[in-house]
Every structure is written in structure tokens, then in C-alpha cells.
Legacy VTK file of the C-alpha trace (Angstrom):
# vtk DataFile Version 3.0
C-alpha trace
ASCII
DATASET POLYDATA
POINTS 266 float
135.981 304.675 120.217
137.169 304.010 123.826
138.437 300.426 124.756
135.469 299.607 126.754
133.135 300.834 124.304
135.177 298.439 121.336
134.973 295.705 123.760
131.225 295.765 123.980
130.451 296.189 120.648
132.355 292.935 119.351
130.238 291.610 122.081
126.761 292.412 120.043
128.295 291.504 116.453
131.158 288.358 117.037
128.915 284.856 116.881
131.811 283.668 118.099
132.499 282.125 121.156
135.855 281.834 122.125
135.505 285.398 121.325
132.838 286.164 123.679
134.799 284.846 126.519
137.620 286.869 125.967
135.582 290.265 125.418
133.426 289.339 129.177
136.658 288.537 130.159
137.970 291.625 129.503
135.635 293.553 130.573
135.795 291.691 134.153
139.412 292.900 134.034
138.868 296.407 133.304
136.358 296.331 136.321
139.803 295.172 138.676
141.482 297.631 140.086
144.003 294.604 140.386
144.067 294.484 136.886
146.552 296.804 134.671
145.957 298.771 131.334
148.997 296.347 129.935
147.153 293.493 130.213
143.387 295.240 129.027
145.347 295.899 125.832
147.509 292.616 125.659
144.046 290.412 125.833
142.192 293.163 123.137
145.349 292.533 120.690
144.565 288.788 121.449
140.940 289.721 120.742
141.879 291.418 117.671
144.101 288.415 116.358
141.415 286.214 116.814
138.970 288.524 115.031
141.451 288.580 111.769
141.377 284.984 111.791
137.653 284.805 111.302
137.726 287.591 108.963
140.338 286.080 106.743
137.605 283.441 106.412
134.862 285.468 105.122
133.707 286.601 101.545
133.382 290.869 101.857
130.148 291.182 99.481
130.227 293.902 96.755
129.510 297.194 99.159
129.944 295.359 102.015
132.786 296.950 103.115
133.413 297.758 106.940
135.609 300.288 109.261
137.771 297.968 111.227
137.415 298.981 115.230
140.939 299.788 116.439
142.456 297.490 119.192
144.074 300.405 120.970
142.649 303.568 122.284
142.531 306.555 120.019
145.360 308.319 123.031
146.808 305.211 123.071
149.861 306.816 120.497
150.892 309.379 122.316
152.941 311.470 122.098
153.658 310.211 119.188
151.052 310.359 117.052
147.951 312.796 119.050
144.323 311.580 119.777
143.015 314.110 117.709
145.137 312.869 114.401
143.976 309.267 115.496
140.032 309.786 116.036
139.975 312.392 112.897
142.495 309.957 110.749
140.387 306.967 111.655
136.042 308.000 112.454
136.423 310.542 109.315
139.226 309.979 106.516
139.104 306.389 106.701
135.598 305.977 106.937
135.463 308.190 103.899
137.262 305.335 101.969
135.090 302.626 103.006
132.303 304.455 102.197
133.970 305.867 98.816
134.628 301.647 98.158
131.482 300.518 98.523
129.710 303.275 96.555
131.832 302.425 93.879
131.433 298.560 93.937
127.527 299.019 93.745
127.681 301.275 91.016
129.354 299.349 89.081
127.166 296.228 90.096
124.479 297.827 88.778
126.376 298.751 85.374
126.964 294.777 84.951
122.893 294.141 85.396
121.812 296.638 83.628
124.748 296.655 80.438
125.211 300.439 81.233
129.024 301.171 81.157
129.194 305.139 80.217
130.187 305.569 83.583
133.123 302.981 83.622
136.252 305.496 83.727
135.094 307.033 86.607
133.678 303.763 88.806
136.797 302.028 88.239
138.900 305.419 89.132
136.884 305.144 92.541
137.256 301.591 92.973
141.111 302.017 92.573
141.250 304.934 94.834
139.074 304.330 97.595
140.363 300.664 97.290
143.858 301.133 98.088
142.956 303.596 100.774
140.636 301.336 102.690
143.269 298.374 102.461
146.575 300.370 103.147
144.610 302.031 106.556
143.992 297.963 107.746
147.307 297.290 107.525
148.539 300.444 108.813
146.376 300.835 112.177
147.385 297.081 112.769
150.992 297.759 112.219
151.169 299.758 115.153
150.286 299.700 118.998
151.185 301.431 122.413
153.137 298.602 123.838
154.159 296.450 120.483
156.963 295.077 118.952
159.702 297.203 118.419
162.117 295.314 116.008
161.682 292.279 113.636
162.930 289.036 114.726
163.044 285.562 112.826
162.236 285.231 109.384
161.191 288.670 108.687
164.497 290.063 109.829
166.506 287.520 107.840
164.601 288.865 104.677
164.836 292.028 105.795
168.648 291.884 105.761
169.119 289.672 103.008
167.177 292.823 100.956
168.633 295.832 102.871
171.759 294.547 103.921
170.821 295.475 107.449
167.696 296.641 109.843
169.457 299.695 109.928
170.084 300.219 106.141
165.816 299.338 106.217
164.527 301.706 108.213
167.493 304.687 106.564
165.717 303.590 102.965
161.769 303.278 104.395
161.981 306.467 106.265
163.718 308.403 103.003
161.045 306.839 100.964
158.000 308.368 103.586
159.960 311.322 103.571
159.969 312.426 99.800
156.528 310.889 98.901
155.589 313.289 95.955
152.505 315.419 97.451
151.145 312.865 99.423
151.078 308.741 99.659
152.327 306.053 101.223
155.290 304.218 101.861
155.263 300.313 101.890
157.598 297.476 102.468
155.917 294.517 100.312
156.844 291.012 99.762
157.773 290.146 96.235
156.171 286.717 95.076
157.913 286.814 91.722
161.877 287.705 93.006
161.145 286.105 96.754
162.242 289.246 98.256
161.108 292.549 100.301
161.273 295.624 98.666
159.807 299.429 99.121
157.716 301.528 97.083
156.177 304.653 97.471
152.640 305.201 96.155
151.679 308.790 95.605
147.338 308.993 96.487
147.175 305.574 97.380
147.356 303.479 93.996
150.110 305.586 91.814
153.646 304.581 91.463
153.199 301.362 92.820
153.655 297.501 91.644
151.467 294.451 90.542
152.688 291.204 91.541
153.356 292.372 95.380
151.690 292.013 98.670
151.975 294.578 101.382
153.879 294.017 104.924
153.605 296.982 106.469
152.745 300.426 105.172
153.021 304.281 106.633
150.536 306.983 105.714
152.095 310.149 104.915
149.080 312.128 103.778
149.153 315.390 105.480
145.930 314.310 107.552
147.919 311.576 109.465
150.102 314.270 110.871
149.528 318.327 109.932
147.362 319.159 113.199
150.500 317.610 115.295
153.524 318.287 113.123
152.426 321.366 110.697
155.051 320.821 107.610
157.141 318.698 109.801
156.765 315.804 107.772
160.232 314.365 108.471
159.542 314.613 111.993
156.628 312.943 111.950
158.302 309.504 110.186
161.142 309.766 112.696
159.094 309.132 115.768
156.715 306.932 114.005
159.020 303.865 114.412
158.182 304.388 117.936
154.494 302.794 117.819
155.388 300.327 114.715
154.300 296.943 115.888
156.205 294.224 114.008
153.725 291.500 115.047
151.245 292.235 111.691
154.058 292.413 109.473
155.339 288.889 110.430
152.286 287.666 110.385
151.734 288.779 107.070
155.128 287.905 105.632
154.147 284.621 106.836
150.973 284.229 104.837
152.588 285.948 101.934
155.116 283.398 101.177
152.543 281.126 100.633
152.552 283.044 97.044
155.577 282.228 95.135
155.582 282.622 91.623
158.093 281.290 88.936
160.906 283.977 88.980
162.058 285.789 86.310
LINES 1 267
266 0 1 2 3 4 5 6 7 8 9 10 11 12 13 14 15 16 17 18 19 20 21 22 23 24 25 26 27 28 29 30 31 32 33 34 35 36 37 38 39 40 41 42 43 44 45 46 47 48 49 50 51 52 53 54 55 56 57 58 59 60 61 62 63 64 65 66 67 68 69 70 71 72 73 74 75 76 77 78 79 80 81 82 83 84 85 86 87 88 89 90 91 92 93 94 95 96 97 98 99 100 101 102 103 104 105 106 107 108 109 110 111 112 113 114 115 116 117 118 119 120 121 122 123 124 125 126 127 128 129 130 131 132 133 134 135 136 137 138 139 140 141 142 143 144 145 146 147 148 149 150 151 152 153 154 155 156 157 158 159 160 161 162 163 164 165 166 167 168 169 170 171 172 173 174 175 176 177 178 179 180 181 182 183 184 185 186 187 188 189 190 191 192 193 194 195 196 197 198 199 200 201 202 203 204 205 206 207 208 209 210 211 212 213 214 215 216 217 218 219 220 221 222 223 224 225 226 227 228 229 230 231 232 233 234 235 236 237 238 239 240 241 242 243 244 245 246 247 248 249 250 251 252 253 254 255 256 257 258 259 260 261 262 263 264 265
């Protein structure tokens, strides 16, 4: 979906005003030839901010799931990551998840009204699956961005350093992590309610190997459909340059909501 194209079609859904003003705003801008592609994107991510922040307000009904509209164009990673990868990764492999989600969350909706539950092992296998996919993308296409923020500052850095050592030592552990992902996965730097710490897992799929108890920060996909058209078996490759379209703006906004959770350490 191109920018323009995003723009109008929060117009026609968002009842919300402050948010309409923005979009016609934007639109008037993209209209300027005065006006720069820096500050299209700067007022979408605004756009997009705002949007989370009415989202975070509102109940998802069971198979009610949606695919989130990027706030960056699907070129907008390159070279890093190809506009191919990025409409393929996003229109059809995502999409798949949400759709995978809310098939699941009917089905079993209709095993709790009607008492059937023969089915149970494999609804619940789907909900876990297509679950953790569909969550893990949201964070991960919001972690990113063509002209974000390259390095942690404040709090998340502090925590980052108090549980690495260093920024450094961080990204030498995340990347090895991404890097030797059994088959294919995830890596994720999550926020530890119970030791009020970071840490990073891998999941293999989406949902295996990793813990209860945490809260996500920021994630990477390594699934060979996030980067095989652009990097073949260059996996390694492919997490090297990544860290050059990581945004750190969603992950310290989320560490900041996550540390609302603190639970009794042990």
C-alpha cells in the first residue's frame, strides 16, 4: 500500500478527529512540492502513534482481528530490506496469520456454544500459532522505519546495559540469537516483570522455546520469507544490516508501558 493510498484510507475508517486533521493535512503536504518526503513520513509516524493510542483503547472481538496498515512505504527499507520482501512479507504472510487467528478464535467460539470440544488440540494449536505470528509482525513492522531511531537512549539504554553490560554486548548477543534460530523463528528482547530486567529469547515458529511471564520490546523475524528473495541462505547477512532500519521509538515506548507490570520477584 503506497503512502497516499494509507493516508486515505485512515481517512474513511478513523472517527477520530484530531486524526482527520492530520491525514488532510498530510495529504495537503504531499500535494507541495515545498513539502519533503521527511516530513510526509515524520507526520504519518505521528499519525500512526496516535492511531496506537486509540487502539490500545479498544476490545479486539473474537475474529476480529485486523492487518495493521504500515506507516512507511513498502520501498521505504531499502536497500536493506527490498519492496518485494516487504509487500510479500506484509499483503500475504502476515495477512495469512490474521486470517489463520481469527479462524481459529471463531471455531473455538462456536465449540464453547455448542459444548463440542473434539476439535480442541487442533483450535488451540492454531490459536497459539497464528497468535504469536500476528502479534510478533505488530511489533516488528513498528520497530522499524526509513528515517528512525538508530540507538536507545534513556531508560531503555540504562536497562539495556544494566542486562548486557553494554549496547554493544546487546546487539553481539541479539544478532547471535537471530542468527542460529533453529529452522526458523524469531528473536526478541522482552521485558521481564518477575526479575525487572531485559532479556532475549529465541522462539523457533513463533510460540516454541519461548517464556511466560514476559512482554515483548522489540522482535526480528528470521523466517526465510522476511529475507530468501533478497539474501538466498544469507541469513547472517540479512540480521547484520537489519539494525539499519530498527527504530528504537516502539521499543521505548513499550518498555515504558511494560514496567507498569511488576511482579513479586523470585
Amino acid at each position: 500500500m503506497q503512502l497516499k493510498e494509507w493516508v486515505t484510507s485512515i481517512q474513511h475508517v478513523s472517527q477520530d478527529e484530531k486524526i482527520h486533521r492530520k491525514a488532510e493535512n498530510l495529504l495537503l503536504k504531499m500535494n507541495d512540492d515545498r513539502s519533503s518526503e521527511e516530513e510526509w513520513y515524520a507526520l504519518a509516524e505521528s499519525i500512526a502513534d496516535d492511531m496506537k493510542e486509540i487502539e490500545a483503547l479498544r476490545d479486539v472481538a473474537a475474529g476480529g482481528h485486523q492487518l495493521p496498515p504500515l506507516p512507511y512505504q513498502y520501498e521505504a527499507l531499502e536497500p536493506y530490506i527490498s519492496k518485494e520482501i516487504m509487500y510479500l512479507h506484509h499483503q500475504k504472510h502476515h495477512q495469512s496469520y490474521v486470517d489463520g487467528l481469527n479462524e481459529a478464535e471463531l471455531a473455538l467460539k462456536k465449540a464453547r456454544r455448542t459444548n463440542d470440544f473434539k476439535m480442541i488440540k487442533h483450535w488451540e494449536r492454531e490459536l497459539a500459532f497464528h497468535g504469536a505470528g500476528h502479534y510478533l509482525h505488530c511489533i516488528f513492522w513498528f520497530s522499524m522505519g526509513p528515517s528512525g531511531k538508530r540507538k536507545p537512549t534513556g531508560q531503555l539504554l540504562r536497562l539495556i546495559e544494566h542486562s548486557f553490560d553494554s549496547y554493544e554486548a546487546f546487539k553481539s548477543q541479539f544478532s547471535a540469537a537471530a542468527k542460529q534460530v533453529e529452522g526458523v523463528g524469531w528473536a526478541i528482547l522482552v521485558w521481564a516483570p518477575r526479575s525487572h530486567r531485559l532479556e532475549i529469547l529465541q522462539a523457533e515458529r513463533h510460540q516454541f522455546l519461548s517464556q511466560w511471564d514476559v512482554i515483548p520490546l522489540l522482535a526480528l523475524d528470521v523466517w526465510e520469507h522476511a529475507y530468501y528473495l533478497q539474501y538466498r541462505n544469507e541469513k547472517a547477512q540479512y540480521v547484520d544490516r537489519w539494525w539499519n532500519v530498527v527504530d528504537w521509538r516502539e521499543p521505548e515506548a513499550r518498555l515504558k508501558q511494560a514496567q507498569q507490570v511488576k511482579w513479586t520477584p523470585f
